[in-house]
N, C-alpha and C positions, 0 to 999 in steps of 0.2 A: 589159722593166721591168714590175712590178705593176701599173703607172696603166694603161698601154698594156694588160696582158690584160684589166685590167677593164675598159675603155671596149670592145674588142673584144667581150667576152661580153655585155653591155648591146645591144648593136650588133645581138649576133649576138639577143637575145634578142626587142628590137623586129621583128627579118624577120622571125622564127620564127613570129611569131600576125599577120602580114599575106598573106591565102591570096591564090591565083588567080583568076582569073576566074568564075570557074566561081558563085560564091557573091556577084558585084556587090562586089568589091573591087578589089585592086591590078590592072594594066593593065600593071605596067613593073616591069623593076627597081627598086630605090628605094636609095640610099644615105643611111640613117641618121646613119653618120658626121659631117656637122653640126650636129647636134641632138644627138646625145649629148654633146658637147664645150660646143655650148651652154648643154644643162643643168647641166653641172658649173660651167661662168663664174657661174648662175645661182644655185647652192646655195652657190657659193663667197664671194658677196657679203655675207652672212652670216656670213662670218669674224671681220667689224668687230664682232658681236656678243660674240665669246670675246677677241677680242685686240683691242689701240689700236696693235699696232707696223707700222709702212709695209709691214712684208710682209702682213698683213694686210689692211690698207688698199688694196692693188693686187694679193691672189691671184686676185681675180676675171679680170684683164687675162692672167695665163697662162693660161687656158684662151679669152676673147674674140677673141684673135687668133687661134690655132690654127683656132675654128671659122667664123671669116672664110676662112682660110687652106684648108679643106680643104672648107668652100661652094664658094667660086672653083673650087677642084677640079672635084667633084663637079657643076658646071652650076647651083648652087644662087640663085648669087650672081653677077654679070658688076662690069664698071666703073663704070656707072654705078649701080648698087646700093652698089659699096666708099663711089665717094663719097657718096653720100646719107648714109650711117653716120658717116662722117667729119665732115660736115659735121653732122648732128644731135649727135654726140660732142663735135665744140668750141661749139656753142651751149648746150649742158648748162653743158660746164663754164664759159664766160662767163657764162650769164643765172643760174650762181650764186656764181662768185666776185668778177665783175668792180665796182668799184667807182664807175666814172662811170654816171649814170643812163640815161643815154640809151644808150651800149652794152649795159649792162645789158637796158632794155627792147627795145631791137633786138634780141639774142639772144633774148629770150624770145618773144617775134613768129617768130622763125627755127626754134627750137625748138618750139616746139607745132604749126606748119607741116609739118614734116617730118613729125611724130609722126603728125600726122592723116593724113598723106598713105601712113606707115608702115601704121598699122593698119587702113584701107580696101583698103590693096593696090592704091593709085592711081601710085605712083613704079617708073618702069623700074628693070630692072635684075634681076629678083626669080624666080625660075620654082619656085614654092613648089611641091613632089611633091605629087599627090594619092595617097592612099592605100585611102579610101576610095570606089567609085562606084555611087551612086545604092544605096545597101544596102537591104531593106525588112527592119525588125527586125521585124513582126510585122503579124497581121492587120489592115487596113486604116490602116497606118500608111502618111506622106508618105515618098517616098525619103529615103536621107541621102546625101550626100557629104563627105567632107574633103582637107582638107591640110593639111600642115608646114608651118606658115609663120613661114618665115625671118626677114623683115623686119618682122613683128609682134614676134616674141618678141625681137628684136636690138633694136627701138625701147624694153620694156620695162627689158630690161637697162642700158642707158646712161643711160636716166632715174634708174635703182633705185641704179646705182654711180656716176656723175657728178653727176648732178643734184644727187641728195635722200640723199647717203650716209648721213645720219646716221637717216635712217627705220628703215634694218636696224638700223643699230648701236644704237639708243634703241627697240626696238621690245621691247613689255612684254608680250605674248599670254602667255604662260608664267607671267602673275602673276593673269590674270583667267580660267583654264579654266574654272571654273565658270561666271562671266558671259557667256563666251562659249556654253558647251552648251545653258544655256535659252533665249536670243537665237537663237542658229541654228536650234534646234527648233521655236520659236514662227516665225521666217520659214520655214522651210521647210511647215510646217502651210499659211500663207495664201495662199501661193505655191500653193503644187498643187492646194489647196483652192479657189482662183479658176479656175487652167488648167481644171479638171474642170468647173467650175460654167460655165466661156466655152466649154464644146465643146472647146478647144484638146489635152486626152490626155485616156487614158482608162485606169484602173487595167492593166498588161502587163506583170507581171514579165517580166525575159531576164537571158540573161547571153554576148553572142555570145562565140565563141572569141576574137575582135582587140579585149575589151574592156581589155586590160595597154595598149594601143596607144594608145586614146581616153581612158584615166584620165592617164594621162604624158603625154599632147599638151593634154590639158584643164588641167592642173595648170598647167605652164610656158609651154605656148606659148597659151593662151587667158585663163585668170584671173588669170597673175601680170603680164601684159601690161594688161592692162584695169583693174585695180585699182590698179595704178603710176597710171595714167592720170588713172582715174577719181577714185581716191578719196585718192593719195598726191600726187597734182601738184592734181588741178583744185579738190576739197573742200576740202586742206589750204589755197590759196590764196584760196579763197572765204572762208571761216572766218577766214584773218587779213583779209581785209578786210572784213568783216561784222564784226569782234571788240567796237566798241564800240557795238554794233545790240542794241537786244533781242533774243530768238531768233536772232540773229545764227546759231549752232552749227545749229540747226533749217535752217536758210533753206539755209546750205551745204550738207547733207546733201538736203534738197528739190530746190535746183537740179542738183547732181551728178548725183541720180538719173534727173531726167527726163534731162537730157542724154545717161545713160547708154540711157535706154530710147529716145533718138529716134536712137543709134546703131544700133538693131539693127531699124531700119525694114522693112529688107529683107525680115521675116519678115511683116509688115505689121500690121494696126492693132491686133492684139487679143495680137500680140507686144511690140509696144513699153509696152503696160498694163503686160503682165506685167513684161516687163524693167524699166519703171520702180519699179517695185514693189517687185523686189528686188533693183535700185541703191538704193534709199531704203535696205533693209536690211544690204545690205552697209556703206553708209556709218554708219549707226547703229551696225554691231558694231565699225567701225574706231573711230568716235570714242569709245566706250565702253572699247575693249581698248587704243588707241591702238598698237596695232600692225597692221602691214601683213601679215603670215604670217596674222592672225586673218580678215580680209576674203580673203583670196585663198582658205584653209581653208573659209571660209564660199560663198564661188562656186563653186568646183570642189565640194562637198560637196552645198550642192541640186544641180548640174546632173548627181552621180551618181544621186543621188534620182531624179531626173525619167528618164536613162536607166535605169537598173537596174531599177524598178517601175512605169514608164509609156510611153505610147507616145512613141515618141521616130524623129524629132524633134517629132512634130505627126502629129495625124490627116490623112490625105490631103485631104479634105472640111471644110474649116471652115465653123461657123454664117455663114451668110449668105454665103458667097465664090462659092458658083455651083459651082466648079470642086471 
């Protein structure tokens, strides 16, 4: 069938720029095959955009099972990962359809629970491929590492089709490009403009051969994951209950972002600035565009900046770290 060769040459196309050892990458085979199937559940959600009819409405779920289905496969996914999905999938759809209050806010308790537990990669069941190991893009740059992860991008999907459907289907980026290109220009300016001025990169153009690899995993599996999260579930609900606050809009955008920067702790103090910084921004372009494609555009878009023309991920040596 066409679908079938296309997902194959995709497939085949992700292995093709994942080298050997030799270069501090791949370690193992890797089967792509869940992630690509992914990705298409993920672009598929966006149908509710062009269409209102039920097959619309649920073409995202032909391709979400399949990439459950061929996870389990592949080692990607075990039992106790199916249910965690299961289980975050009917808390979606209760903490948004359901009408008594109290189930209601129990699902929502249950839902953001998992979610969190999703995108720290804290819940069995998960064995996201790395792909990446320990890479140094350039002169005195920190190692990088990555992975595919599964339970991340699965967490963003079910929030994005379950939860909050109507976010794709009402989502207006396509009417604000303009507002959108000078907003993202001006964050990305402040952004790299601070990292440089904290020691954190330092001007490095590159372009490694497995950068198709890190642009497609950045896109779906990292910003459209974290922007569901951050700026389409948490801002949007801060926002309505701020709605009748002065700067109420402001206050939601402010708290989103730190939240979003004291997620990415891990990098430590002079990361979570940044990252807070530009969760503020990201949430400013979403409330301005009112679409959710424009904040995820805007994520994936600085952090190709930051790879493509600076050290990435971070200088090995940060101001004051010692190490």
């Amino acid at each position: 069938m066409p679908t079938s060769i296309a997902l194959s040459e995709i497939s085949d196309l992700l292995t093709s720029v994942v080298a050997t050892a030799d270069t501090g990458r791949r370690t193992a085979a890797i089967s792509f095959g869940p992630f690509v199937v992914l990705t298409v559940a993920m672009v598929l959600v966006w149908s509710r955009r062009v269409g209102t009819s039920t097959l619309a409405s649920w073409a995202w779920l032909t391709a979400a099972v399949p990439a459950v289905v061929v996870a389990a496969a592949a080692g990607v996914v075990d039992f106790p990962g199916i249910l965690a999905l299961v289980v975050l999938g009917a808390a979606c759809a209760a903490a948004a359809r359901a009408t008594h209050s109290v189930l209601r806010g129990g699902a929502h308790v249950v839902m953001l629970a998992v979610t969190a537990g999703l995108l720290v990669h804290a819940l069995p069941g998960f064995h996201n491929p790395m792909v990446i190991d320990r890479a140094i893009l350039g002169p005195g740059s920190a190692p990088y590492t990555k992975y595919l992860n599964f339970d991340k991008g699965m967490a963003g999907l079910l929030l994005l089709a379950v939860y909050m459907p109507q976010v794709p289907a009402r989502d207006e980026g396509m009417r604000h490009v303009g507002g959108f290109a000078w907003r993202f220009a001006l964050l990305t300016a402040v952004v790299m403009v601070l990292s440089v001025a904290a020691g954190f990169v330092q001007l490095q153009p590159k372009a490694p051969d497995w950068w198709p690899l890190w642009a497609w995993s950045m896109v779906f599996l990292t910003a459209l994951p974290e922007e569901v999260v951050f700026r389409g579930l948490l801002q949007t609900r801060l926002h309505a209950r701020f709605a009748n606050r002065r700067h109420g809009e402001a206050a939601a955008i402010l708290i989103a972002g730190a939240l979003f920067g004291i997620a990415h702790a891990a990098g430590g103090i002079v990361y979570v600035g940044l990252a807070t910084v530009a969760g503020i921004g990201y949430g400013w372009i979403y409330a301005r565009t009112q679409s959710i494609a424009a904040a995820i555009l805007a994520h994936a878009g600085l952090n190709a900046v930051h790879f493509f023309l600076f050290t990435y991920p971070s200088v090995a040596v940060l101001p004051g770290s010692g190490v």
